[in-house]
Structure formats: structure tokens, C-alpha cells
C-alpha positions in Angstrom: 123.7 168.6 207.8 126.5 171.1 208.5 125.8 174.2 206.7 129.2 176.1 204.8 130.2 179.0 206.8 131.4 182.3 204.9 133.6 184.6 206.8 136.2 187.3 205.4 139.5 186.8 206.2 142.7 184.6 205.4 141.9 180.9 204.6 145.8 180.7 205.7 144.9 181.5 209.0 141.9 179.4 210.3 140.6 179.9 213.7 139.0 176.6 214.0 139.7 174.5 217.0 140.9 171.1 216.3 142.4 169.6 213.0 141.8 171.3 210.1 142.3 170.8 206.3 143.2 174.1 204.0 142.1 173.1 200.6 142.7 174.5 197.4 142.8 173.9 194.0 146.1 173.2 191.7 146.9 172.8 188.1 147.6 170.1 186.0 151.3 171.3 184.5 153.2 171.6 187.5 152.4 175.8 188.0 152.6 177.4 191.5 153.1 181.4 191.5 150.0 182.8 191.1 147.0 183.2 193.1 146.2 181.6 196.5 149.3 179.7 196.2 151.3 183.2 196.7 149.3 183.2 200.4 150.3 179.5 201.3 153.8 179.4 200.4 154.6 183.0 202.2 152.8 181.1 205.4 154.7 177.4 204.5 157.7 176.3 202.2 155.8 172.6 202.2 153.1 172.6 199.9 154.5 174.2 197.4 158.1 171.6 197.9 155.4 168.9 197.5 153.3 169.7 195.0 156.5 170.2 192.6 158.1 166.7 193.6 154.5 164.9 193.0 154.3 166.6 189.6 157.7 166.2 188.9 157.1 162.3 189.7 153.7 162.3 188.5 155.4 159.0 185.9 155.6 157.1 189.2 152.6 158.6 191.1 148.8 159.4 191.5 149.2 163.2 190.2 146.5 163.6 187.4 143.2 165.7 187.6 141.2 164.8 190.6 143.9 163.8 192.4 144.8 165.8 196.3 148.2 165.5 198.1 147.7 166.1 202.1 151.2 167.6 202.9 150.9 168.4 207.2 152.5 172.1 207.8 151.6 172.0 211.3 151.2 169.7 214.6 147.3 169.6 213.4 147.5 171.5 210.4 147.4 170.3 206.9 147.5 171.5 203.3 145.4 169.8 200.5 146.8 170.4 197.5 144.1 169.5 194.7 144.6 169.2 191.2 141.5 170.3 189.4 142.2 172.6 186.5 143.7 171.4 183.3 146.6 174.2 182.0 146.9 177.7 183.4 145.3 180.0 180.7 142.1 180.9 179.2 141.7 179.9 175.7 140.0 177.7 172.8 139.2 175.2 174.9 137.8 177.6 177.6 138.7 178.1 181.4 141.4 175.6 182.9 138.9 174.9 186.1 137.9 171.3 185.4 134.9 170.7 187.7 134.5 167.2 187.6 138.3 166.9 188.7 137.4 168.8 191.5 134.0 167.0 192.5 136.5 163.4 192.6 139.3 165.6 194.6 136.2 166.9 197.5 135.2 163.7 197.3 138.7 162.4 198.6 139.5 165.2 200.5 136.4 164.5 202.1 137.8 160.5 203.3 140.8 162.0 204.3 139.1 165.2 206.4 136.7 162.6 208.4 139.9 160.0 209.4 141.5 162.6 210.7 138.3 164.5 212.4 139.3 167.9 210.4 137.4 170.6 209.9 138.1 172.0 205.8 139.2 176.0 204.9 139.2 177.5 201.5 139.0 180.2 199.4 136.0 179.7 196.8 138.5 177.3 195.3 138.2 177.4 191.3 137.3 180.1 191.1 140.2 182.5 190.9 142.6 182.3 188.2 141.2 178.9 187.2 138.0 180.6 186.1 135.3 178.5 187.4 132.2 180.1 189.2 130.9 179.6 192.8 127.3 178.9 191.4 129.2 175.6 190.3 131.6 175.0 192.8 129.3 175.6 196.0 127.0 173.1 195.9 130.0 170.4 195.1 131.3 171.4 198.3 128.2 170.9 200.0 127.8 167.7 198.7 131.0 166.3 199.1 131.5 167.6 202.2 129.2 169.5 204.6 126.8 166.5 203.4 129.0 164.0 205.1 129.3 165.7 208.3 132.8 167.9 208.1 132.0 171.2 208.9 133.4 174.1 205.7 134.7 177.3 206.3 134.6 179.5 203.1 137.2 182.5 203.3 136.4 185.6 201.0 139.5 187.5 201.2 137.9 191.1 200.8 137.9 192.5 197.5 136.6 189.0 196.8 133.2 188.8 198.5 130.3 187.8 196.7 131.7 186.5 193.4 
């Protein structure tokens, strides 16, 4: 079984070979200006263009927690937006990370990555602004994917390493 690689460096920027997947994790109301979205929309107008149309059709559409939009920003490049945190702030109900939202979403992005033969690249997704912990999150992505085969490329963006 494929092992997760952890590198520092810009999860933007992958130097795999091949197709490959950029994951990351949305929220549930429609937000995009804070976090790792910042990095991907200064690299790519697209995901950001589509993640606001499929929320602002989510009446006639899939968008709900656990759900991933695949929006292709280059020849063999894609973006997979994943919506697994409910709301954007701390608060009575605690953190908006939602993890069983984002086991389902691996889980598709998963299908998706092995139809097209991608390889996946993320930040330690859920863990940012949404709150969630890597002790948590890790062993999802394990699971879901570097336990079917699609090798995982973990980005820690300096000041980020280790948490």
C-alpha cells in the first residue's frame, strides 16, 4: 500500500508526473477568501468560479457536505473542491470541520482520482481554518486513498510543519 508522502512546499505547485488531483477542503455556506483557497485562486480563476456557481445552485445540484466538484485548471491538472466543514467560525457547536463529510468526499475523490490514473496533493486539508486535527484527518486519507492504490502527496507549507 502506497505510503503518504510529506514534503514542504506549495500543494499549488505539484511536481508529480502524470495527472494529478489538488484536493482541499470547502465550506458548506458558499465562503472562499480565506486560507488555501487564497493560494489556488491567485494560481486559477476556475475553482473558485465553480465552487460559487455549484453553491449558488446547490437547489438544483449535489452541493451538501461530503460532496467534491472536480473543476480541470490544466491539460492534466485538476482542482477538487470538497465540501467538508459546516459554517466558517468556531463557536457553540464547536469547529466547522465536519469529518465524516470529509471521509464520504476522500472516498469519492478517491473514484474519481483512480478513473483518471491521478495522483492526489493537499495541504493537511481540515485542518486550517476549519479546525480539525491531522491525528484525525491522516489516517482518513490513508484509508480512503493511499489504501486503494493512489499515491498522496501531503504539502506543509513552512510555518505549517508538524501540526
Amino acid at each position: 500500500m502506497p505510503e503518504i508522502t510529506f514534503v514542504r512546499g506549495d500543494a499549488t505547485a505539484p511536481s508529480a508526473e502524470g495527472p494529478r488531483i489538488i484536493a482541499h477542503v470547502c465550506n458548506d455556506v458558499g465562503g472562499w477568501g480565506r486560507g488555501f483557497v487564497l493560494a489556488l485562486s491567485r494560481r486559477w480563476s476556475e475553482p473558485e468560479t465553480a465552487y460559487r456557481a455549484w453553491h449558488r445552485d446547490r437547489a438544483h445540484n449535489d452541493f451538501q457536505l461530503g460532496a467534491i466538484q472536480l473543476v480541470q485548471v490544466e491539460p492534466r491538472t485538476w482542482v477538487a473542491n470538497m465540501v467538508g466543514q459546516r459554517g466558517i467560525r468556531t463557536g457553540g457547536k464547536g469547529v466547522p470541520v465536519r469529518y465524516e463529510a470529509i471521509d464520504t468526499a476522500l472516498a469519492r475523490l478517491a473514484d474519481r482520482a483512480l478513473a483518471l490514473g491521478a495522483s492526489v496533493h493537499m495541504p493537511r486539508i481540515g485542518c486550517g481554518l476549519a479546525g480539525g486535527t491531522w491525528a484525525r484527518i491522516g489516517p482518513l486519507v490513508t484509508e480512503r486513498l493511499a489504501g486503494r492504490g493512489i499515491a498522496v502527496t501531503v504539502y506543509d507549507h513552512g510555518d505549517q510543519a508538524g501540526h
